[in-house]
Z-matrix of the N, CA and C atoms (Angstrom, degrees):
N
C 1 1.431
C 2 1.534 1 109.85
N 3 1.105 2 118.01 1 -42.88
C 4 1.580 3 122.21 2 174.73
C 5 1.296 4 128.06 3 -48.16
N 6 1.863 5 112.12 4 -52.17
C 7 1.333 6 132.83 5 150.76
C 8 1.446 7 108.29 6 -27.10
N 9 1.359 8 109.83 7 -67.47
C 10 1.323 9 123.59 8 -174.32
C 11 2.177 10 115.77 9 -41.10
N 12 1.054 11 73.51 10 -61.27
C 13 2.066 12 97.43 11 -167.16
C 14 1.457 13 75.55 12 -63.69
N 15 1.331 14 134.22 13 -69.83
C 16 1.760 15 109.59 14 179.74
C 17 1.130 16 136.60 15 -2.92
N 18 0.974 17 94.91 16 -67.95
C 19 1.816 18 129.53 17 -173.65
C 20 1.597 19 85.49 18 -43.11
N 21 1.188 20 123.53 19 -88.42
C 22 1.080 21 151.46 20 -135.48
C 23 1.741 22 98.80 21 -40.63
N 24 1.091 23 119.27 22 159.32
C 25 1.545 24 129.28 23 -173.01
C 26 1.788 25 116.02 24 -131.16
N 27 0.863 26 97.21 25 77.04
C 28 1.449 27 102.69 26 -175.92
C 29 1.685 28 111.93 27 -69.41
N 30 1.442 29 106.85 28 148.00
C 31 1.285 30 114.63 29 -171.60
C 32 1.476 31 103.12 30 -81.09
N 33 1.307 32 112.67 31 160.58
C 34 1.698 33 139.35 32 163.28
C 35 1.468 34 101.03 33 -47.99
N 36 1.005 35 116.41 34 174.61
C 37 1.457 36 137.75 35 -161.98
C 38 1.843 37 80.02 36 -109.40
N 39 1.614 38 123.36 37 -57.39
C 40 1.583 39 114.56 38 159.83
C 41 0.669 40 141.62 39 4.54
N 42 1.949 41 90.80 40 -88.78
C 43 1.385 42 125.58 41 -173.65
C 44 1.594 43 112.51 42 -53.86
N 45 1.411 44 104.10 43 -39.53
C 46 1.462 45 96.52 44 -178.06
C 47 1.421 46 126.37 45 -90.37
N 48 1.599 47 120.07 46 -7.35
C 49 1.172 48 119.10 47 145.26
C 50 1.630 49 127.26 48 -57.75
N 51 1.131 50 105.11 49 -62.08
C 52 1.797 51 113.03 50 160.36
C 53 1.660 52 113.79 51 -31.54
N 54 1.342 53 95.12 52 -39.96
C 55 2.115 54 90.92 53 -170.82
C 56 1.177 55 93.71 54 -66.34
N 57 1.632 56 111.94 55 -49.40
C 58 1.808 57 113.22 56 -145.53
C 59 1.929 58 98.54 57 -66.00
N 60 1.194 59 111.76 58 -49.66
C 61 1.455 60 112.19 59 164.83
C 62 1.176 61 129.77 60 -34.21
N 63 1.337 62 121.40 61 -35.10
C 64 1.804 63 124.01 62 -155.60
C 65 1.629 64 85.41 63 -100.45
N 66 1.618 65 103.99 64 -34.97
C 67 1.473 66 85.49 65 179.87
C 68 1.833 67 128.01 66 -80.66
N 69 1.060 68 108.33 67 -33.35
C 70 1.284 69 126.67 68 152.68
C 71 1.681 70 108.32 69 -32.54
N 72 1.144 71 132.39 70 -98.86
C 73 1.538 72 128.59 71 129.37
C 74 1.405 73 113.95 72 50.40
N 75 1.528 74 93.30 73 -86.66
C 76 1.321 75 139.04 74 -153.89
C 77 1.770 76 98.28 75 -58.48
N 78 1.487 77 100.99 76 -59.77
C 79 1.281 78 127.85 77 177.72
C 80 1.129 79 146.36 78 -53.85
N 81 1.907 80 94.28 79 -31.81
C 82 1.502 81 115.44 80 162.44
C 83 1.285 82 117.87 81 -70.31
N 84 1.518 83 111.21 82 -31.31
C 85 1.682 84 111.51 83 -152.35
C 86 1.300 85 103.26 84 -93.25
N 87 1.996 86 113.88 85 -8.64
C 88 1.316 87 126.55 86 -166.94
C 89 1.872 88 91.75 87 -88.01
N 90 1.221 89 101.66 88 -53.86
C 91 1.489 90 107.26 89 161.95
C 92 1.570 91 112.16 90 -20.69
N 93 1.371 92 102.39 91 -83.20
C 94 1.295 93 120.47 92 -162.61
C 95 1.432 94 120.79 93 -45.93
N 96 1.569 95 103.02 94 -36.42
C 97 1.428 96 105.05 95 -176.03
C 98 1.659 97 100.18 96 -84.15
N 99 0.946 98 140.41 97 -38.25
C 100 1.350 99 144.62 98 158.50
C 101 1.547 100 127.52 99 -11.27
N 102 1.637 101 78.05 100 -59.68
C 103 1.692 102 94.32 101 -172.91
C 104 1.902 103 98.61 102 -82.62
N 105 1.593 104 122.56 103 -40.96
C 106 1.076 105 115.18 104 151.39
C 107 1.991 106 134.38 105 -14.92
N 108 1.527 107 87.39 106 -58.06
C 109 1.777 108 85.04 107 -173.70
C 110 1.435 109 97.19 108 -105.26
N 111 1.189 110 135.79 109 -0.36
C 112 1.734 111 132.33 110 167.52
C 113 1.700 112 100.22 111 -62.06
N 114 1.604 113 106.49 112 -32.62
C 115 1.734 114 107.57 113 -167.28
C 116 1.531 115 109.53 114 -96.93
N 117 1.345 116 112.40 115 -2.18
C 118 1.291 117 109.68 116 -174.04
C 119 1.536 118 104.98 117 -103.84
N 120 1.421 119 106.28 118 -41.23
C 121 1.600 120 108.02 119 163.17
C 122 1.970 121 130.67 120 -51.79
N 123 1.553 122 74.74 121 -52.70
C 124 1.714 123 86.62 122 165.91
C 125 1.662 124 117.99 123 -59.19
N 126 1.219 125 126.92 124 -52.32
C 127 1.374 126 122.78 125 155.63
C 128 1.209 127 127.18 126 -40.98
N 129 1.608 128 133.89 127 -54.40
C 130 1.605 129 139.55 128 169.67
C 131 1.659 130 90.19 129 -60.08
N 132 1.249 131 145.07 130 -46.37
C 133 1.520 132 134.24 131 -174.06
C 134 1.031 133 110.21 132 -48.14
N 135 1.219 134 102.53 133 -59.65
C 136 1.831 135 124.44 134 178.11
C 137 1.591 136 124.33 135 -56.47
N 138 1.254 137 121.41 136 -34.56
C 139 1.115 138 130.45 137 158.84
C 140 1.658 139 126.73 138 -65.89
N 141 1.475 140 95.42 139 -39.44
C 142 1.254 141 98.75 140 -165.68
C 143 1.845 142 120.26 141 -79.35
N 144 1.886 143 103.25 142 -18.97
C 145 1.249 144 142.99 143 169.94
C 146 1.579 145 112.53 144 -76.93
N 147 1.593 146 101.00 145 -31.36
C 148 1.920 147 96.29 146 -167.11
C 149 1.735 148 115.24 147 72.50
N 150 1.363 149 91.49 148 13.60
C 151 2.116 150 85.66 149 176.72
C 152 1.691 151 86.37 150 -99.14
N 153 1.466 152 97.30 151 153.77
C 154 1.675 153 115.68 152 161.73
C 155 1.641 154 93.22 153 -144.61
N 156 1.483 155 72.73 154 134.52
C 157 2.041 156 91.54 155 167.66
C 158 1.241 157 98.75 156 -130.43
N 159 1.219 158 100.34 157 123.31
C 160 1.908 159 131.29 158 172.48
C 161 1.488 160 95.27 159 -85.63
């Protein structure tokens, strides 16, 4: 097991600030586009149905 955990390559104190960011990031913009086509679909639904909700 020791051999083993050797091996192993642990990240920078950096690196793992840098990851947690990009993913963070990452997450918003995944968000964003999300909520993007949730509102564009819901609109063509809505149109295409004749319902409007105020």
């Amino acid at each position: 097991m020791r051999t083993e955990v050797s091996k192993v390559t642990w990240p920078t104190r950096r690196e793992t600030v840098v990851t947690t960011i990009m993913v963070v990031i990452m997450s918003i913009i995944a968000a964003l586009f999300f909520l993007g086509v949730d509102w564009v679909l819901g609109t063509v639904v809505q149109l295409i149905l004749g319902i409007r909700f105020y």
